[in-house]
PyMOL CGO cylinders between C-alpha atoms (Angstrom):
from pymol import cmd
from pymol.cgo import CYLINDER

trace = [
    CYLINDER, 18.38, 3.15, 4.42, 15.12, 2.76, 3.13, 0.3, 1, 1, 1, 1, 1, 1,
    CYLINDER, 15.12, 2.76, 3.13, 13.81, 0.15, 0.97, 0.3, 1, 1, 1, 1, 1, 1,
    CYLINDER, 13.81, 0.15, 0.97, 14.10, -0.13, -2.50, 0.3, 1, 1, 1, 1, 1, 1,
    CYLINDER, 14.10, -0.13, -2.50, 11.38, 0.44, -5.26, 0.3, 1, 1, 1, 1, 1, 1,
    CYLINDER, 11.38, 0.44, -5.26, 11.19, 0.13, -9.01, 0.3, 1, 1, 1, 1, 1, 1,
    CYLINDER, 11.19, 0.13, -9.01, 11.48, 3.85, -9.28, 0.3, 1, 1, 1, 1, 1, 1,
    CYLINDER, 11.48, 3.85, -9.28, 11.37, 3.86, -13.46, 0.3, 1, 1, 1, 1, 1, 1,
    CYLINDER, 11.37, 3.86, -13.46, 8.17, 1.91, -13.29, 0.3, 1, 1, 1, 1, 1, 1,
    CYLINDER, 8.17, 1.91, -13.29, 6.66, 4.40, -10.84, 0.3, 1, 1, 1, 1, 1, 1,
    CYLINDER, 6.66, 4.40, -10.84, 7.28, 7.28, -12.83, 0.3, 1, 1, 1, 1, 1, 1,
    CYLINDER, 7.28, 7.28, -12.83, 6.40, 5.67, -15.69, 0.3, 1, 1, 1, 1, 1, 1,
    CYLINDER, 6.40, 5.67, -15.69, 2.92, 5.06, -14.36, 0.3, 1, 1, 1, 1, 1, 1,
    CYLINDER, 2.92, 5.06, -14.36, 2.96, 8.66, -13.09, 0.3, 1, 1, 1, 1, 1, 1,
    CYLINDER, 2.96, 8.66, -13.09, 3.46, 7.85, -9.13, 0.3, 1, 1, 1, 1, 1, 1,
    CYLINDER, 3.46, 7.85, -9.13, 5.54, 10.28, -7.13, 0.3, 1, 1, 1, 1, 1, 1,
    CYLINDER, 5.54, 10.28, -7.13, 6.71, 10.17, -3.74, 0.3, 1, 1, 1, 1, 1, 1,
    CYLINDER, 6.71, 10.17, -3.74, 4.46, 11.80, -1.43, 0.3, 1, 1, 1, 1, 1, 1,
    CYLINDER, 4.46, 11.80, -1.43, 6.50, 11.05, 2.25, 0.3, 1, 1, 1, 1, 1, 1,
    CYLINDER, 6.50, 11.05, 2.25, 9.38, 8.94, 3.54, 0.3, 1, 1, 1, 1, 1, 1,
    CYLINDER, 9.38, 8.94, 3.54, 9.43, 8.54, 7.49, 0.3, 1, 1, 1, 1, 1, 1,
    CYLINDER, 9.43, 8.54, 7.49, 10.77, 6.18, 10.10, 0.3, 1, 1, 1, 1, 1, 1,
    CYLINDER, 10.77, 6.18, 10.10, 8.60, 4.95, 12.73, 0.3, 1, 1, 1, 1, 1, 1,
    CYLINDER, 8.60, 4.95, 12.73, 9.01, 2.54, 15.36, 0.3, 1, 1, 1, 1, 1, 1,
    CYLINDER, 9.01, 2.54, 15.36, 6.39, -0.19, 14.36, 0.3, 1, 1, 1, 1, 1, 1,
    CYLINDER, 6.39, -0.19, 14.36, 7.08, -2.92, 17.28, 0.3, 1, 1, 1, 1, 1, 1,
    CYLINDER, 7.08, -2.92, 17.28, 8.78, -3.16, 20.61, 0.3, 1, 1, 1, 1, 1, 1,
    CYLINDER, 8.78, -3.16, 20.61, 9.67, -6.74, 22.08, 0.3, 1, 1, 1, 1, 1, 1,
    CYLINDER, 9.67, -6.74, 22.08, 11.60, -7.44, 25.32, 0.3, 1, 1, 1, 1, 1, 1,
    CYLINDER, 11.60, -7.44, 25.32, 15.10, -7.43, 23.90, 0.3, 1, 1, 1, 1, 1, 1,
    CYLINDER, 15.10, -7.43, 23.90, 14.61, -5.51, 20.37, 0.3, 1, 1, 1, 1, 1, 1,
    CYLINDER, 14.61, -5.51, 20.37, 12.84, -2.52, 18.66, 0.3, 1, 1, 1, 1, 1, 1,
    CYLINDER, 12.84, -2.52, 18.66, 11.44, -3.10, 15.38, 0.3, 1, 1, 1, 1, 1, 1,
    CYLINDER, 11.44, -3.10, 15.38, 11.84, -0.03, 13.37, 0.3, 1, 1, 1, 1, 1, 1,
    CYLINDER, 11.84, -0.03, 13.37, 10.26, 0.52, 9.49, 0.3, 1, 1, 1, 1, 1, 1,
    CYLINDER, 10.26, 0.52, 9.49, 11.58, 2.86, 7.06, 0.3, 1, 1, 1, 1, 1, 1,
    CYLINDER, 11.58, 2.86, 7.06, 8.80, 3.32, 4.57, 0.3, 1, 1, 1, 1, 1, 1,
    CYLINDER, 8.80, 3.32, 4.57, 8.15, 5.40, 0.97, 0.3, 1, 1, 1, 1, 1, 1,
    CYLINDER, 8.15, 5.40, 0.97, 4.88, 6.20, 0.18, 0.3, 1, 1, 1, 1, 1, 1,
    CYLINDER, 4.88, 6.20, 0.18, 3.55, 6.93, -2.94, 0.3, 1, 1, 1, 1, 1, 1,
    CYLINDER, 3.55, 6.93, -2.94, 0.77, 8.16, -4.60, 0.3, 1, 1, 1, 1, 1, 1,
    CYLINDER, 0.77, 8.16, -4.60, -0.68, 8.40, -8.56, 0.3, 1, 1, 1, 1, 1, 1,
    CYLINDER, -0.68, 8.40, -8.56, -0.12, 11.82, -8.95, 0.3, 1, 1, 1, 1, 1, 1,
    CYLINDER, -0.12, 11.82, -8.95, -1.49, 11.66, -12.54, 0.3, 1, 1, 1, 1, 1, 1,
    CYLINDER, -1.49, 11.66, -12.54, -4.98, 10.70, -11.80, 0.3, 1, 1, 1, 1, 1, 1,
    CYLINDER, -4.98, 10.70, -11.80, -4.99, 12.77, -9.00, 0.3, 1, 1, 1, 1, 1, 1,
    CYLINDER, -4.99, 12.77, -9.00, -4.21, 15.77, -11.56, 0.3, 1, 1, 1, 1, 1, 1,
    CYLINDER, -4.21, 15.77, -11.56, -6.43, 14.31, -14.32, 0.3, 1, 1, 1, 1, 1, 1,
    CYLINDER, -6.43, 14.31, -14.32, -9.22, 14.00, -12.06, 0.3, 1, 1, 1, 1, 1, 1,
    CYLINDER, -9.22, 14.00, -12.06, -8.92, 17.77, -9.99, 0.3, 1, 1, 1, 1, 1, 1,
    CYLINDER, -8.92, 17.77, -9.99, -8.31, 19.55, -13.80, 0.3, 1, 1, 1, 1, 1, 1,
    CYLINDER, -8.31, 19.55, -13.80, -11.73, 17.80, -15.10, 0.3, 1, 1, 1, 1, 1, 1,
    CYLINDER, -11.73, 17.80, -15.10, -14.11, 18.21, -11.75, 0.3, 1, 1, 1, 1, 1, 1,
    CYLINDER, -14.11, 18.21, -11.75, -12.18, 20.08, -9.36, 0.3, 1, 1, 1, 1, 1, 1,
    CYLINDER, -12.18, 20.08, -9.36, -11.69, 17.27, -6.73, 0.3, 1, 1, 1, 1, 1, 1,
    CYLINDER, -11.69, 17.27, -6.73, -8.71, 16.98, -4.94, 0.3, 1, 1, 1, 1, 1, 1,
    CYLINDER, -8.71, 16.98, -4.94, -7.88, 13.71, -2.95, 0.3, 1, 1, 1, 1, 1, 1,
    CYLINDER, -7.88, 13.71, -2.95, -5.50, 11.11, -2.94, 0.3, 1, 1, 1, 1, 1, 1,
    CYLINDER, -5.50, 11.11, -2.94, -7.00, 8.01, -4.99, 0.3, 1, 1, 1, 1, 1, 1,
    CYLINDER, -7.00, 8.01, -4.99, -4.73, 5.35, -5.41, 0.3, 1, 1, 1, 1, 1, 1,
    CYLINDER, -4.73, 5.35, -5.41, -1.08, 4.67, -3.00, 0.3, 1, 1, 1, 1, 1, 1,
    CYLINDER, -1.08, 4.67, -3.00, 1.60, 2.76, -3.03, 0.3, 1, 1, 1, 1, 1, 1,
    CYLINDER, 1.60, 2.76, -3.03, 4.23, 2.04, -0.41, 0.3, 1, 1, 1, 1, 1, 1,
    CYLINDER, 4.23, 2.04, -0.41, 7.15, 0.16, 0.78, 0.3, 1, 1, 1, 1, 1, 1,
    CYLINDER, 7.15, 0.16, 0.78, 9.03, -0.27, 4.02, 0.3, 1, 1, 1, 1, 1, 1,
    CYLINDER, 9.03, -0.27, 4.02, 12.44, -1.91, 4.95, 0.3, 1, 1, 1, 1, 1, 1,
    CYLINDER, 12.44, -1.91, 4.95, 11.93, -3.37, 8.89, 0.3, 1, 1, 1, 1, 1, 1,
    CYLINDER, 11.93, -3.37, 8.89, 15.15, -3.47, 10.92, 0.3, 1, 1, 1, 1, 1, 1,
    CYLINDER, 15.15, -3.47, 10.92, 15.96, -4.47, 14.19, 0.3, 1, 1, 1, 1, 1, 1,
    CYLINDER, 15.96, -4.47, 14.19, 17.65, -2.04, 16.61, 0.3, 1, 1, 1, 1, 1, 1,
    CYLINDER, 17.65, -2.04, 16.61, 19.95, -3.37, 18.21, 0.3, 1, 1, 1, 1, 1, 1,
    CYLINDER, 19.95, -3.37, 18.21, 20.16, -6.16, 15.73, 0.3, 1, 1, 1, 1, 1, 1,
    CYLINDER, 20.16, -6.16, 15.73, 18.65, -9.64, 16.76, 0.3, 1, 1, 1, 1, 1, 1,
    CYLINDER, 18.65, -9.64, 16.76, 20.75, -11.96, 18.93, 0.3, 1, 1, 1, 1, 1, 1,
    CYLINDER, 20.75, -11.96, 18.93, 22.94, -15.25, 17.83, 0.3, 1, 1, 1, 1, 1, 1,
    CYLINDER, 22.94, -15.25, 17.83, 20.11, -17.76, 16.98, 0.3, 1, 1, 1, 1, 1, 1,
    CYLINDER, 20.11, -17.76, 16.98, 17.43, -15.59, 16.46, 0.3, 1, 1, 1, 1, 1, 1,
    CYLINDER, 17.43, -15.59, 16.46, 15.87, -16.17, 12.72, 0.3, 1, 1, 1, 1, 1, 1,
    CYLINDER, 15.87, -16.17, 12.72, 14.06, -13.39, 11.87, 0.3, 1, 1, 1, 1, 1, 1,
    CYLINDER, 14.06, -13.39, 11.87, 11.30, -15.51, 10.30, 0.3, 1, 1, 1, 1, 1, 1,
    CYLINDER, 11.30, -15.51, 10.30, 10.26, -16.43, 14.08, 0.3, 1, 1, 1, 1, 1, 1,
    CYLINDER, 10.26, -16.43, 14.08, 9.54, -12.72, 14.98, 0.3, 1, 1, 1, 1, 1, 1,
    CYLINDER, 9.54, -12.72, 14.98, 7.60, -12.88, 11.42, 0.3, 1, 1, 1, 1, 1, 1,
    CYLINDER, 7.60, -12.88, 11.42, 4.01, -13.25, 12.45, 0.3, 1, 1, 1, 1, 1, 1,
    CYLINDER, 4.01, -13.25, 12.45, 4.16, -10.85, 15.53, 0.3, 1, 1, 1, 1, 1, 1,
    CYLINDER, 4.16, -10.85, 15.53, 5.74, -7.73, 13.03, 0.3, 1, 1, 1, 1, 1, 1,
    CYLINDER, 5.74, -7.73, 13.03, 3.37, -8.54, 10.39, 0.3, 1, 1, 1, 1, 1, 1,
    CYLINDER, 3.37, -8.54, 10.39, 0.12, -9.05, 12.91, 0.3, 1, 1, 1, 1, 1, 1,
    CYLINDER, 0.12, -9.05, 12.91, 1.41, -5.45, 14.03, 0.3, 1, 1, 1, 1, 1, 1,
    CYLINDER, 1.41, -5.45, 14.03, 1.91, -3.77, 10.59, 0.3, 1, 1, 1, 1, 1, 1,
    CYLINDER, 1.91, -3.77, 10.59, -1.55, -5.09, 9.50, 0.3, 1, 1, 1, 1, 1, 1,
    CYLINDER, -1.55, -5.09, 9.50, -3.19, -3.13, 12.50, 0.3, 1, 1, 1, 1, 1, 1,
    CYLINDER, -3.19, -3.13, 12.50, -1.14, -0.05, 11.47, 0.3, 1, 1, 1, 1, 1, 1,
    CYLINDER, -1.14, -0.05, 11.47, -2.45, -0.38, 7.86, 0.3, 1, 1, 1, 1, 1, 1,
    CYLINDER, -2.45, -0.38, 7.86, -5.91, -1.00, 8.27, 0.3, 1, 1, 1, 1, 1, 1,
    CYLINDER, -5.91, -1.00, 8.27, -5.51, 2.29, 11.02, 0.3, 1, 1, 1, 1, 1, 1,
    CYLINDER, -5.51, 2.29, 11.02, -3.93, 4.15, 8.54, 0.3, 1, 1, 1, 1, 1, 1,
    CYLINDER, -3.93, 4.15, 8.54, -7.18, 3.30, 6.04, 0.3, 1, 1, 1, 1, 1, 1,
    CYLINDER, -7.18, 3.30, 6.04, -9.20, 4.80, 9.05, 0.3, 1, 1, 1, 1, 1, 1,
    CYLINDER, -9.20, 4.80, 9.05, -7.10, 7.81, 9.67, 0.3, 1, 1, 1, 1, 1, 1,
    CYLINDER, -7.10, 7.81, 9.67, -7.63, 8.51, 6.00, 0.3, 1, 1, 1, 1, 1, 1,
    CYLINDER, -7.63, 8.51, 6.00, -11.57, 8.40, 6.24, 0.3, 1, 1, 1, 1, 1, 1,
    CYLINDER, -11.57, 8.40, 6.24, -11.75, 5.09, 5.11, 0.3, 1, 1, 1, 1, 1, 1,
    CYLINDER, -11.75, 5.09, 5.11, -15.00, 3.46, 6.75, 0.3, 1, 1, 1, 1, 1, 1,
    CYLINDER, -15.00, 3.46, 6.75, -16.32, 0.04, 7.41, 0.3, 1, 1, 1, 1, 1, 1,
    CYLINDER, -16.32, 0.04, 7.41, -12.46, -1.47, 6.75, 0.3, 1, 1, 1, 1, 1, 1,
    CYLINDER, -12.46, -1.47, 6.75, -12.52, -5.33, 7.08, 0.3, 1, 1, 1, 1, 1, 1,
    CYLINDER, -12.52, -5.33, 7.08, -10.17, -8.41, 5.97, 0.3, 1, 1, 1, 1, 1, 1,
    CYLINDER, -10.17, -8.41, 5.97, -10.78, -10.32, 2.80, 0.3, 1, 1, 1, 1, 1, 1,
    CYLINDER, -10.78, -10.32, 2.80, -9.10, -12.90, 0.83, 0.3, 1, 1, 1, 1, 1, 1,
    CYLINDER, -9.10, -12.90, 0.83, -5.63, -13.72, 1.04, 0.3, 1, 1, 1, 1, 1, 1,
    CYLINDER, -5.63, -13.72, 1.04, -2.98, -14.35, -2.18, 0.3, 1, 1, 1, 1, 1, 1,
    CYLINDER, -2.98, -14.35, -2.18, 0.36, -15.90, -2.25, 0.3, 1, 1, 1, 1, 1, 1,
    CYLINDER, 0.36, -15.90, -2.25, 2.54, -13.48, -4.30, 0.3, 1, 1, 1, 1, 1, 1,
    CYLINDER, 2.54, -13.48, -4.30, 6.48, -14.39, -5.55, 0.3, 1, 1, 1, 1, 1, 1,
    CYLINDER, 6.48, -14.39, -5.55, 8.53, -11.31, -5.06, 0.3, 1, 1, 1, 1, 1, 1,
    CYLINDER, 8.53, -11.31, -5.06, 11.36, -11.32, -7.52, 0.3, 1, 1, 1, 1, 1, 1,
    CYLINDER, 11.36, -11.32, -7.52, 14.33, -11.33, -4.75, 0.3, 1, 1, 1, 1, 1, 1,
    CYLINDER, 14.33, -11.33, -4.75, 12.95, -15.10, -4.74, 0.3, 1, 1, 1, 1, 1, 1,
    CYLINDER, 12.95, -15.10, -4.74, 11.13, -14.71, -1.76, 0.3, 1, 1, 1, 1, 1, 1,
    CYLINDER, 11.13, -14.71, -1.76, 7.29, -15.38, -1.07, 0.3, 1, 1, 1, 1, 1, 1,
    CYLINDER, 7.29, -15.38, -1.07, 5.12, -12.72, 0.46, 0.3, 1, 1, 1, 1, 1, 1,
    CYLINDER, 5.12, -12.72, 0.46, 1.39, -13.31, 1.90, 0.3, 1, 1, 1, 1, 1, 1,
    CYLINDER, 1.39, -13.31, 1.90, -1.13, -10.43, 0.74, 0.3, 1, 1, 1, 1, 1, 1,
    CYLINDER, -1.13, -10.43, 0.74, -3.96, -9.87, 2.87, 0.3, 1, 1, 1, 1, 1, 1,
    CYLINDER, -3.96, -9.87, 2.87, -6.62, -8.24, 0.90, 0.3, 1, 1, 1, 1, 1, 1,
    CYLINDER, -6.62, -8.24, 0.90, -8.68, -4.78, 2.97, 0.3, 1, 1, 1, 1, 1, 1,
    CYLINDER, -8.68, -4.78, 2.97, -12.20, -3.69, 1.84, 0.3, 1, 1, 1, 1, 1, 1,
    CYLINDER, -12.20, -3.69, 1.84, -13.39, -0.47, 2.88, 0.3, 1, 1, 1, 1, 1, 1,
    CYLINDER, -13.39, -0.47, 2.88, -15.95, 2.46, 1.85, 0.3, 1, 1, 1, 1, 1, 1,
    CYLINDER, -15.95, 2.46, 1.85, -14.29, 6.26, 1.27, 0.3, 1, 1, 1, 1, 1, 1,
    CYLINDER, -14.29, 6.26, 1.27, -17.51, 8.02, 1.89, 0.3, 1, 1, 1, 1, 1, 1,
    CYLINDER, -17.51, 8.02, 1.89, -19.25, 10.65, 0.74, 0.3, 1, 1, 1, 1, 1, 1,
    CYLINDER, -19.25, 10.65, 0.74, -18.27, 14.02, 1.31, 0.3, 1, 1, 1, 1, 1, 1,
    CYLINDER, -18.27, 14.02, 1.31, -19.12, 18.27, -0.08, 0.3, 1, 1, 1, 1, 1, 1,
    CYLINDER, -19.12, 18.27, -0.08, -16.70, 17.30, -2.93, 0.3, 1, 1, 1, 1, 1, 1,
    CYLINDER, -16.70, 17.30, -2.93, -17.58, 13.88, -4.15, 0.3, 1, 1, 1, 1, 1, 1,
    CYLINDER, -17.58, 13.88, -4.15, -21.67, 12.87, -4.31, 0.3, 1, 1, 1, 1, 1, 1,
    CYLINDER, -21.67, 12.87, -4.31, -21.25, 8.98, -4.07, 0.3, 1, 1, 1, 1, 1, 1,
    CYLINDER, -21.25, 8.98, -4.07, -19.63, 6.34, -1.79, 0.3, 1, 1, 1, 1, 1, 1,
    CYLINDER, -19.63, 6.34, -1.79, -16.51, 4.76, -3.49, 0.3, 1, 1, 1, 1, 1, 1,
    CYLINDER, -16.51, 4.76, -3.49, -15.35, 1.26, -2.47, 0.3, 1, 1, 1, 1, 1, 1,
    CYLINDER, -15.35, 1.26, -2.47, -12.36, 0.72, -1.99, 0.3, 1, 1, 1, 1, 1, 1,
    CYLINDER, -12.36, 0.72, -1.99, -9.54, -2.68, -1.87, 0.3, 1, 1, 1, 1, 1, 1,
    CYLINDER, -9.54, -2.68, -1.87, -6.55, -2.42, -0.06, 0.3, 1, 1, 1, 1, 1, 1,
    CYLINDER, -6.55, -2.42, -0.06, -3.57, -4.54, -0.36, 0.3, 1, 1, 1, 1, 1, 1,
    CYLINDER, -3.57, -4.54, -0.36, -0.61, -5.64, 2.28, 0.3, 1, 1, 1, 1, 1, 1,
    CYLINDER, -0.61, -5.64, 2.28, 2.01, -8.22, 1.69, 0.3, 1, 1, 1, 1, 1, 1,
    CYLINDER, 2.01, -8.22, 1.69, 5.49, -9.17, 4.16, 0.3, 1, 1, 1, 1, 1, 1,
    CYLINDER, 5.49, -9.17, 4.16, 7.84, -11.09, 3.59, 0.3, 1, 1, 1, 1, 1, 1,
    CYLINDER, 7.84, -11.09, 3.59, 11.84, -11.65, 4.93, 0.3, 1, 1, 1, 1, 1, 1,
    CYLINDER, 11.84, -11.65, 4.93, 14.79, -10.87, 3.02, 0.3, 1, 1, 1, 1, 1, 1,
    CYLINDER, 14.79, -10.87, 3.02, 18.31, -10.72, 3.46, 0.3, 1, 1, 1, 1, 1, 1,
    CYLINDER, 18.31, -10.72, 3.46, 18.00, -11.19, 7.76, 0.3, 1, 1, 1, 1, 1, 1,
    CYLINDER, 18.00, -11.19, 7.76, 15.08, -8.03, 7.63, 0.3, 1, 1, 1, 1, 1, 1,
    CYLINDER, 15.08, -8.03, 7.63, 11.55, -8.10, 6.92, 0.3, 1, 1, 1, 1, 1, 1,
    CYLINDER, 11.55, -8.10, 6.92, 9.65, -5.93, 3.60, 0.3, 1, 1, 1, 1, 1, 1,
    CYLINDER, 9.65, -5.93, 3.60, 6.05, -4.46, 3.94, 0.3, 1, 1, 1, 1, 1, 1,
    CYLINDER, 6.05, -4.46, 3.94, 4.35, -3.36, 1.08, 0.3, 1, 1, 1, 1, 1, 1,
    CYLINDER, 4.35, -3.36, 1.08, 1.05, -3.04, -0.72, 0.3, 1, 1, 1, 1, 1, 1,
    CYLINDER, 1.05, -3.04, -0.72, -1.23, 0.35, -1.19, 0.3, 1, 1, 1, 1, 1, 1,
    CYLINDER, -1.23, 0.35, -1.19, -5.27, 0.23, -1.91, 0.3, 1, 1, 1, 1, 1, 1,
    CYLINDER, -5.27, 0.23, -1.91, -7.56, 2.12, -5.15, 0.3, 1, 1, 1, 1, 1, 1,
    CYLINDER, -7.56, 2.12, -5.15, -10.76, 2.48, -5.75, 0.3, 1, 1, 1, 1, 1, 1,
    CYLINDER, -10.76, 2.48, -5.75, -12.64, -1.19, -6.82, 0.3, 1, 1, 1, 1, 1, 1,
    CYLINDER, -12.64, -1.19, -6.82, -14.55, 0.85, -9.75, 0.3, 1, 1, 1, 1, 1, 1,
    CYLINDER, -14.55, 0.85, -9.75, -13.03, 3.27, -11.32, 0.3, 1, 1, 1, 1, 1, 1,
    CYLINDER, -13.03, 3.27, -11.32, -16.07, 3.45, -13.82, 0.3, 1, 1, 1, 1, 1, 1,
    CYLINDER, -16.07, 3.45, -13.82, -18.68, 4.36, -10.85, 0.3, 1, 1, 1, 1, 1, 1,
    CYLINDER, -18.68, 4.36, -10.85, -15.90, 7.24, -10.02, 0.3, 1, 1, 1, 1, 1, 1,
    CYLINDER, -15.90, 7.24, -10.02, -15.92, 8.85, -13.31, 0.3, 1, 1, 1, 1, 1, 1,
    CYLINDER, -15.92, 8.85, -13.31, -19.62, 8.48, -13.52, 0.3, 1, 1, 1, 1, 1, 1,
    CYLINDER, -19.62, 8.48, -13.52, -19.82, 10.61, -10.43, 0.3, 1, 1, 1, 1, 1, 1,
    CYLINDER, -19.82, 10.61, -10.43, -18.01, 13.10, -11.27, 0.3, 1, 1, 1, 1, 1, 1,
    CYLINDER, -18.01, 13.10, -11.27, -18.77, 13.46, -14.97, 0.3, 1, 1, 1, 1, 1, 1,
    CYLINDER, -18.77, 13.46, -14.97, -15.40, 12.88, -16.26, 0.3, 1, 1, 1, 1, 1, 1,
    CYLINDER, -15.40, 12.88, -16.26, -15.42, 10.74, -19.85, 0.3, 1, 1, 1, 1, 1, 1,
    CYLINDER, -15.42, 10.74, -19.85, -13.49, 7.68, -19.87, 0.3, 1, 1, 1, 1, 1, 1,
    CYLINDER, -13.49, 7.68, -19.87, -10.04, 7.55, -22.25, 0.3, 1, 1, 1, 1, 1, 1,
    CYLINDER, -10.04, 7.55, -22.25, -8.63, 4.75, -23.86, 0.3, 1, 1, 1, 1, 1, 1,
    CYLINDER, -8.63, 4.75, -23.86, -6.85, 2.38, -21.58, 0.3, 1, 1, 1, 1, 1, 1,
    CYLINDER, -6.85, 2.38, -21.58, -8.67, 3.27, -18.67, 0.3, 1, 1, 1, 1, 1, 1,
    CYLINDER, -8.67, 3.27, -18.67, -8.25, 0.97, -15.50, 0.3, 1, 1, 1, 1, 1, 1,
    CYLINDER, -8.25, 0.97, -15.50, -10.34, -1.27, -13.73, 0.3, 1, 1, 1, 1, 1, 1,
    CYLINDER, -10.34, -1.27, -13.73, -9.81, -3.00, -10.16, 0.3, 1, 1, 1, 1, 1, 1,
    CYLINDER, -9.81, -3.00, -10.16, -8.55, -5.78, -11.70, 0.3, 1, 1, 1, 1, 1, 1,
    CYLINDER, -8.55, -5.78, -11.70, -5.58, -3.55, -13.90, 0.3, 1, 1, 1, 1, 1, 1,
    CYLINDER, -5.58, -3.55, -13.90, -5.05, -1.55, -10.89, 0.3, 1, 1, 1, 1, 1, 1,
    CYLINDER, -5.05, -1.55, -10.89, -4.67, -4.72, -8.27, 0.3, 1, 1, 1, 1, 1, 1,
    CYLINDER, -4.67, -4.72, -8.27, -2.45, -6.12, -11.47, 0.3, 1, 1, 1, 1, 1, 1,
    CYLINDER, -2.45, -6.12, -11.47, 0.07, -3.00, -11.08, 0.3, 1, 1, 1, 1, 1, 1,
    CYLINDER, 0.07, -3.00, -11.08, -0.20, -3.03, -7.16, 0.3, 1, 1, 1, 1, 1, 1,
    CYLINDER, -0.20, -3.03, -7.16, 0.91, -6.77, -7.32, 0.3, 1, 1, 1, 1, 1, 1,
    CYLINDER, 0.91, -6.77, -7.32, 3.63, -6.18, -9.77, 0.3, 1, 1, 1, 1, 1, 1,
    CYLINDER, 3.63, -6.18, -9.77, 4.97, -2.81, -7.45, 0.3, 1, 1, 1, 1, 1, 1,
    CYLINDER, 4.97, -2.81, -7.45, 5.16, -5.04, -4.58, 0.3, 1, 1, 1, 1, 1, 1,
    CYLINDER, 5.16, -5.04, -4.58, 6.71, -7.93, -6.65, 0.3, 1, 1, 1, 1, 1, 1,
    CYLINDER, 6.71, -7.93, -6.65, 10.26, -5.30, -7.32, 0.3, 1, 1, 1, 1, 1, 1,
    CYLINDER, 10.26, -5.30, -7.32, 10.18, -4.28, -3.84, 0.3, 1, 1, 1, 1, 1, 1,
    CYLINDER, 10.18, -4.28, -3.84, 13.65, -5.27, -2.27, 0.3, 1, 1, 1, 1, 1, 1,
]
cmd.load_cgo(trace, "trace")
């Protein structure tokens, strides 16, 4: 089972599901670490932004993943003391995945404490990172990415996503006029934070 998301507020904010896999994202002596994760994309700015220039490319994500333990952790064995190895692990695979999605120059910043509404407390490590240049878009676009674990209920969650820093400098670009209620990093990072706060 895979984890679950505040699926009215996605659609609301015009996300939809993009892929759902299962990987294996650790393997210890005794125990495979396994994460089921949904990933999720703004599928209206992505339209908005192909009908009024004609690019096509995934701006903003979201996702989520539920980490279980096959077989399931011995008598004794907290999952909070495997918590730094699967998250050290899951942060490599996310700032690879940023890389693997032509993401350049990806590097750690700051790091935020975030309360996720199960109770719990998560640790977001903040990514920075440069989508560059390419025949369809004229300008560099900076980019944050976001990443957050935490335990709950005996497993571990995973979640965060990354956007553009300026979504200003990306309109400019491409000549696309602003609308009312347009985003900036600091909205965007705002509805990131508040995705990952429902994630159970």
């Amino acid at each position: 089972m895979g984890p679950s998301v505040p699926e009215e507020r996605l659609a609301e904010g015009g996300w939809s599901l993009v892929e759902e896999t299962t990987e294996t994202l650790v393997r210890l002596p005794a125990v495979r670490v396994r994460g089921r994760t949904r990933l999720y994309e703004d599928g209206a700015l992505r339209e908005r932004l192909r009908e009024a220039a004609g690019v096509d490319r995934r701006w903003r994500f979201f996702f989520a993943t539920r980490v279980e333990f096959v077989p399931g952790l011995a008598p004794g064995v907290g999952p909070a003391t495997l918590l730094p190895t699967v998250t050290a692990a899951a942060r490599r695979a996310f700032a690879d995945d940023l890389r693997e999605r032509g993401f350049e120059g990806v590097r750690r910043g700051r790091t935020e404490r975030l309360g996720i509404r199960s109770g719990a407390r998560a640790r977001l490590q903040q990514y920075l990172a440069t989508l560059p240049a390419d025949g369809t878009f004229p300008d560099d676009v900076e980019v944050e990415g976001w990443f957050g674990a935490w335990t709950a209920d005996g497993e571990f969650r995973l979640a965060g996503g990354a956007h553009p820093r300026r979504f200003e400098a990306v309109r400019e670009a491409l000549g696309v006029e602003g609308a009312p209620g347009d985003p900036d990093a600091t909205g965007w990072r705002r509805e990131l934070f508040e995705l990952v706060r429902r994630v159970e």
